[in-house]
C-alpha positions in Angstrom: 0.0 0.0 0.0 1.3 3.5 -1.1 1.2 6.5 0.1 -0.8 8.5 -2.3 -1.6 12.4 -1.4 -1.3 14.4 1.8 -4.4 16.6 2.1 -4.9 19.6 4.8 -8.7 20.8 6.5 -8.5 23.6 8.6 -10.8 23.4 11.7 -11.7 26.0 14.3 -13.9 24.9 17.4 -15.1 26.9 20.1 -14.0 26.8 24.0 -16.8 26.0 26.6 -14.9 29.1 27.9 -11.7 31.5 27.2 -8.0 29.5 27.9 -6.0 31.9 29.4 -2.6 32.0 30.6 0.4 33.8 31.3 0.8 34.7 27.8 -2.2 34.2 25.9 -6.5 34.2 25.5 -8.3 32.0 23.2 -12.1 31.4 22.5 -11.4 29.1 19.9 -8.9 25.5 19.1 -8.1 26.2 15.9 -6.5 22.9 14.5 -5.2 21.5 11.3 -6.0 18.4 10.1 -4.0 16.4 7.9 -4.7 13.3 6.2 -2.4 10.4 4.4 -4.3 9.1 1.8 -3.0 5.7 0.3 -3.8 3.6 -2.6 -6.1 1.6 -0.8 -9.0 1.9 1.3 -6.8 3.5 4.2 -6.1 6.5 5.2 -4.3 8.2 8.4 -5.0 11.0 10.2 -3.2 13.7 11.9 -3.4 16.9 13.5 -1.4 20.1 14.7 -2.3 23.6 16.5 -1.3 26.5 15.3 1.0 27.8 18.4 3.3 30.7 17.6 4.0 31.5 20.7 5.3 28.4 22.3 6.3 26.6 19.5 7.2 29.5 16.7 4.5 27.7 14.0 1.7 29.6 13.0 -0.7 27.6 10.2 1.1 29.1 7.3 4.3 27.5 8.4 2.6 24.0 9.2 1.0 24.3 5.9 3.8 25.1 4.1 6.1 22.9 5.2 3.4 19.7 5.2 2.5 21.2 1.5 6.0 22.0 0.2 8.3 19.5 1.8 7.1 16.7 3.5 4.0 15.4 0.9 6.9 15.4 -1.7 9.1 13.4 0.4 6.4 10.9 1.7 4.1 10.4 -1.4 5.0 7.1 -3.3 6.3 5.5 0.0 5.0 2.2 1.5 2.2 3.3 4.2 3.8 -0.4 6.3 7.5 1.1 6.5 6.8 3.2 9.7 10.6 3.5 10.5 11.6 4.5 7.1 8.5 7.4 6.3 9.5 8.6 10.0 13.2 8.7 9.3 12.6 10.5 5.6 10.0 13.1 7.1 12.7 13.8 9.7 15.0 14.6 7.0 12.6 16.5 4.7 12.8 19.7 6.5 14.9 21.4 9.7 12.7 22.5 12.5 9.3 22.8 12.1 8.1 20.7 15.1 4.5 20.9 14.5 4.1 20.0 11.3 6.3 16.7 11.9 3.9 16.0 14.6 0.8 16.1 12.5 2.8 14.0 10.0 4.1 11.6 12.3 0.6 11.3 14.0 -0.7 10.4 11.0 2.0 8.1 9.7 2.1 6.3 13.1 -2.3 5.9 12.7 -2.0 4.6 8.9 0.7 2.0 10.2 -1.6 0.5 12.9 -5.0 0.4 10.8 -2.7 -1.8 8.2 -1.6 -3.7 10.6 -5.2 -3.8 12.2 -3.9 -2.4 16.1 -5.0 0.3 18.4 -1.9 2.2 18.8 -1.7 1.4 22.2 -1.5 -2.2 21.6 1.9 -2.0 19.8 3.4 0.4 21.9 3.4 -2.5 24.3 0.0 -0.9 26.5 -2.7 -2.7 28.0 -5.6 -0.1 26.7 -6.2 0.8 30.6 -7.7 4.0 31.2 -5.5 6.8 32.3 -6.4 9.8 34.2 -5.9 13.8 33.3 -5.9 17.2 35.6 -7.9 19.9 34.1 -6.7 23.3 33.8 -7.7 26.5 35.6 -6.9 29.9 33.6 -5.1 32.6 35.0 -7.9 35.2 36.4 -8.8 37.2 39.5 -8.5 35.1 42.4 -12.3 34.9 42.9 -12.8 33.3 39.7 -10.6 30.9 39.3 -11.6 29.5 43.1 -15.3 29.4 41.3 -13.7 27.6 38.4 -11.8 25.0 40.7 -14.3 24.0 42.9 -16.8 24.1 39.1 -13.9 21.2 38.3 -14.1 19.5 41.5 -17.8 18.8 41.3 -17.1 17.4 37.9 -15.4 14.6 39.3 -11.5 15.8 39.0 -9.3 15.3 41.6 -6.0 17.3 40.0 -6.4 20.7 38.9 -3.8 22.5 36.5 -3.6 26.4 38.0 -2.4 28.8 35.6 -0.1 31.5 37.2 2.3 33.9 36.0 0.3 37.0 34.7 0.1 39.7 37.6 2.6 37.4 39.8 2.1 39.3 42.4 -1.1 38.1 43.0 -0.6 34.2 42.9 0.1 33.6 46.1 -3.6 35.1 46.9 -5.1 33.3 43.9 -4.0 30.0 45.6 -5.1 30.6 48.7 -8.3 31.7 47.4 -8.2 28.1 45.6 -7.3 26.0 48.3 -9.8 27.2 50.5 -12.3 26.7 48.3 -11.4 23.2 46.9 -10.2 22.0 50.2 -7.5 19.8 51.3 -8.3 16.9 49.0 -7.4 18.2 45.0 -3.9 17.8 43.9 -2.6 21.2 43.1 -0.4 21.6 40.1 0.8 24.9 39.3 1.6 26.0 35.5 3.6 29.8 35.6 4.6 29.3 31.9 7.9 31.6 32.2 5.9 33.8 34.3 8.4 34.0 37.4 11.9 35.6 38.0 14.4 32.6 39.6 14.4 34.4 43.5 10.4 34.7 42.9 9.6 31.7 42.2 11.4 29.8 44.9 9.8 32.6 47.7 6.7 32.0 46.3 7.0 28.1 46.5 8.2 28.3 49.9 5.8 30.6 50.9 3.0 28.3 49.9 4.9 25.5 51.4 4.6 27.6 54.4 1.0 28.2 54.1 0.4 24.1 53.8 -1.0 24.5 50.2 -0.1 21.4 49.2 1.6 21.7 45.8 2.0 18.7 43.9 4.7 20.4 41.4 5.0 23.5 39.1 5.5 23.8 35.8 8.2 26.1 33.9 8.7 28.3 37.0 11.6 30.6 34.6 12.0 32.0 31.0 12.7 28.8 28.9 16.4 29.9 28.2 17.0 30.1 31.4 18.8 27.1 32.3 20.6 28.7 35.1 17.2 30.2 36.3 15.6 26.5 36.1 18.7 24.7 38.1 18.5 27.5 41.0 15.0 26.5 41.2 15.1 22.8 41.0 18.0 23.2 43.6 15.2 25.7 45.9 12.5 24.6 45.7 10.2 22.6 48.0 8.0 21.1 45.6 9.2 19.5 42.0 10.1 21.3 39.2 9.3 20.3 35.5 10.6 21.7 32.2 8.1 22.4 29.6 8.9 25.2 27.1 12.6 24.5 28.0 12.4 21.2 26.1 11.7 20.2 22.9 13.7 17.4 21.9 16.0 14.8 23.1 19.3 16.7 23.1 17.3 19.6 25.4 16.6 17.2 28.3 19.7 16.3 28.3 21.4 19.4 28.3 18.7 20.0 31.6 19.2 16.7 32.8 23.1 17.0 32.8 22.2 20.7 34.6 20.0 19.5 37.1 17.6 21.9 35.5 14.1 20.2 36.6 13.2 17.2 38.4 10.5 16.4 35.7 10.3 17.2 31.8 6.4 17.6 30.1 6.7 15.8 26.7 4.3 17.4 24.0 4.1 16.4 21.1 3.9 20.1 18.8 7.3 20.7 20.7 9.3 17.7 20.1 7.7 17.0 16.4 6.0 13.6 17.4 5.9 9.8 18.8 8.8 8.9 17.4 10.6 11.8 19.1 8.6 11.3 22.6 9.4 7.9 22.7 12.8 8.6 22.7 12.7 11.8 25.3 10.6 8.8 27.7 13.2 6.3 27.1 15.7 9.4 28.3 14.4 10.4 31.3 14.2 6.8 32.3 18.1 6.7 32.0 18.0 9.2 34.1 15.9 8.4 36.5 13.6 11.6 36.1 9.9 12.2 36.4 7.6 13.0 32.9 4.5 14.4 32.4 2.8 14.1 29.4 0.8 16.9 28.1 -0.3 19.1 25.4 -0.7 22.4 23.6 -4.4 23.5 23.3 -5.5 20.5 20.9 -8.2 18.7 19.6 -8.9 14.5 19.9 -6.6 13.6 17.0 -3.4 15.0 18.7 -4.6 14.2 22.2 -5.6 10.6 21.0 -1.8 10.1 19.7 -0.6 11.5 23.6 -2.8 9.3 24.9 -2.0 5.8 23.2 1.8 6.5 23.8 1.2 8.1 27.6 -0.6 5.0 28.5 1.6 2.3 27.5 4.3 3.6 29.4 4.7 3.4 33.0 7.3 6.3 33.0 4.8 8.3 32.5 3.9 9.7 36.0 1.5 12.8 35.1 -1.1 13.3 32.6 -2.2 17.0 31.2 -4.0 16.0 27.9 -7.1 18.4 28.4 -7.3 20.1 25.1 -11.7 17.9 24.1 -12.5 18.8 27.4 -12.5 22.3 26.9 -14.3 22.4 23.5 -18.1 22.9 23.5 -18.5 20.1 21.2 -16.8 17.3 19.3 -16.4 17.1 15.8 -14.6 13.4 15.6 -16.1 10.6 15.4 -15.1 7.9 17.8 -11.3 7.7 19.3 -10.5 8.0 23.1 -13.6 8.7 25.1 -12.9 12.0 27.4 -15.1 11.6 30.8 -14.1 14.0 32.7 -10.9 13.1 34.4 -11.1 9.5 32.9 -9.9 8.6 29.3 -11.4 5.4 28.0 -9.0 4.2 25.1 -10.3 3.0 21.8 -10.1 -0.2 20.9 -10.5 0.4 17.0 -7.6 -0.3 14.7 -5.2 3.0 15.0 -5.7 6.3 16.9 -9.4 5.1 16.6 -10.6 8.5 15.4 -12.5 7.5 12.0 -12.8 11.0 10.8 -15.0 14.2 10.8 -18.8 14.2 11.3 -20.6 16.0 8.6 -21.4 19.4 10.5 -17.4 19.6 10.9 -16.8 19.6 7.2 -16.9 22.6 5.1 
């Protein structure tokens, strides 16, 4: 079976409510879609948010580098020859993390629907369910308390806080949380850059102080700032864990051989795919650190692939794949089944995501 065509559907789908962090505010997940179209009766499916301001790719760039350089290096190929299509789409263009991710989703579902496989299965997972936190944006303290203790009632038992913007006032946004949830959530705090090195670890002290009960916190420092990151991960009382600071392999070690976090967050628009996630798990493992496995704001196809390779690994400690559960609605048809905290696994051939329902398509 050959590859025959990639083809590219843009899809924007409304929030049940504005995502906001330290550096952004959406209303909508705006997502593209990719599919590998073969020969044959098969096709896989793919997927990658446009992100410019973690990752640098806005959708011109994922289109135009899935358009202009990696449909000409993949079309012709055999869909079975997983190892070789990854290996040439690596090669068919420098950077561009985002749009190797969609590809690589894609080439990773047409590979299991030949072989007739939930993803899961030959990654070497059971197909249990896994768990996720839900995330809190960034707002006045008030608010996000409401918002917590909204999340709590729907059945989650780890909430994702969003700090950094006005940091100043996290400390009391916390409190306000904590009080409201009680002592029973799992705190996990998410400053994307937000903090200065010295502010962050008096912060995290002073809410170790105050018996908050922080799980961990993400990305404490600017994402450059290795130094920033160590001084933290030597400071602070709760673990740290590297997000924006890492993309691919050679980045966690470089943070690893620092002492730069305790924990890395593996997504897959940063590090351009399975492939590469597989091998950033395998890493950590060597090193004996933590890894959460998260995601930008996406849609089912993306968080399907997470959540196939997230679950068949036991490495994986954390789960922050959240991006359905914040739409208003669902445009896929079947794939993993996001109910509330718990994600039920497919058991269909692939990602398990059989395409668009007719009110998504244009």
């Amino acid at each position: 079976m050959k590859i025959r065509n990639l083809r590219l559907l843009p899809l924007s789908v409304p929030l049940r409510r504005a995502f906001k962090t330290a550096r952004r505010s959406v209303d909508h997940l705006d997502d593209l879609v990719l599919f590998v179209e073969t020969d044959g009766a098969i096709e896989g499916l793919g997927a990658a948010p446009p992100t410019g301001l973690v990752t640098g790719d806005t959708a011109g760039a994922i289109a135009g580098a899935l358009t202009d350089h990696i449909a000409p290096a993949l079309v012709g190929r055999d869909a079975e020859d997983l190892e070789g299509n990854l290996a040439v789409l690596e090669a068919s263009i420098v950077g561009n993390g985002s749009a190797k991710a969609a590809a690589d989703i894609a080439l990773h579902d047409l590979w299991a629907k030949v072989l007739g496989q939930p993803l899961w299965a030959l990654f070497g997972g059971g197909g249990a369910p896994i768990f996720t936190d839900i995330t809190i944006s960034v707002n006045d303290p008030d608010e996000m308390a409401r918002d917590a203790v909204d999340a709590v009632g729907r059945g989650y038992r780890t909430l994702k806080i969003k700090v950094g913007k006005e940091r100043k006032r996290d400390f009391e946004r916390i409190a306000a949380i904590r009080s409201a949830v009680g002592s029973g959530p799992a705190l996990r705090l998410d400053a994307n850059q937000g903090w200065k090195p010295g502010e962050a670890v008096r912060l995290l002290e002073a809410m170790e102080e105050a018996s908050f009960a922080i799980e961990l916190v993400e990305q404490p420092v600017a994402a450059h700032d290795l130094e920033g990151m160590a001084h933290v991960t030597a400071h602070s009382p709760v673990p740290v864990v590297a997000d924006e600071s890492v993309r691919t392999s050679s980045d966690a070690l470089r943070i690893f051989q620092l002492r730069a976090a305790h924990m890395i967050n593996i997504k897959l628009m940063k590090c351009g795919g399975l492939g590469e996630a597989r091998r950033l798990i395998a890493l950590a493992e060597t090193f004996g650190a933590g890894v959460m496995f998260g995601s930008m704001l996406e849609g089912k196809i993306s968080a399907a692939a997470a959540v196939h390779l997230a679950s068949a690994r036991r490495a994986v400690g954390a789960i922050d794949i959240d991006g359905p559960l914040l739409c208003a609605d669902d445009p896929y048809l079947g794939g993993p089944q996001f109910l509330g905290p718990e994600i039920v696994l497919s058991r269909e051939p692939g990602l398990g995501v059989r395409g668009l329902r007719d009110s998504a398509l244009p």
